[in-house]
N, C-alpha and C positions, 0 to 999 in steps of 0.2 A: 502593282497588281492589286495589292490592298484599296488601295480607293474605286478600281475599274468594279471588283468584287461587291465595293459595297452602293455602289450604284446601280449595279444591278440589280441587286437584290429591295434595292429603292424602287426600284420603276416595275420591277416583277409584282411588287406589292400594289402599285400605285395603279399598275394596269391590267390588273388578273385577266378580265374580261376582255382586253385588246390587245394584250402582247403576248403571242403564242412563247416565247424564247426569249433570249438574249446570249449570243454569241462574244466572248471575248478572245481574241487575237493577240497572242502576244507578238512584239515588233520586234524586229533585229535592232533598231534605231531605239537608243533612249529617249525618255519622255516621248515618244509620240504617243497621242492621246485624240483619238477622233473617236467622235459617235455620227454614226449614220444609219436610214433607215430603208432598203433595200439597193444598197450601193448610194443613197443620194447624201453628201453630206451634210450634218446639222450642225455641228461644232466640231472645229478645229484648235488642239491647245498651238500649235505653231502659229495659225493665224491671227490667234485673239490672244496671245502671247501669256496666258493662265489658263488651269482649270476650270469649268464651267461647276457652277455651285448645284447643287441639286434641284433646289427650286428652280431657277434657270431650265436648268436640264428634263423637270418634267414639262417646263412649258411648252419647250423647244420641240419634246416628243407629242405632247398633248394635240398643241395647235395642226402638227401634221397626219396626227391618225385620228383623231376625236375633238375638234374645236368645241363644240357645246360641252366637253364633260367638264364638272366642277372641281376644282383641286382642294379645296378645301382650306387648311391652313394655307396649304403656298401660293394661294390666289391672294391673300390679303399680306399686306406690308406692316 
């Protein structure tokens, strides 16, 4: 719950402007770990067999609500 918490609060910051929320669900099932963005899935920990990193994670959201906007640090390697 510690890392769903702090990912949140990564992407609440990351996307003031484009993310009304972020809902966390806790699961009857351990580890499960999905983010999705109105029911569509964007990462799955069971299918990619690890956590998604943060960077990753704002891309993943970025590309699907706002592709032009800049990430800034996480855009560069």
């Amino acid at each position: 719950m510690l890392r769903a918490a702090y990912m949140a609060q990564e992407l609440l910051s990351t996307f003031t402007e484009d993310v009304h929320g972020v809902l966390l669900i806790p699961s009857e099932t351990a580890g499960k770990y999905t983010i999705s963005i109105d029911q569509l899935p964007l990462f799955d920990r069971k299918d990619m067999g690890r956590f998604p990193e943060i960077k990753e994670l704002k891309q993943l959201i970025r590309d699907h609500i706002k592709p032009d906007k800049d990430l800034g640090h996480s855009e560069r390697k």
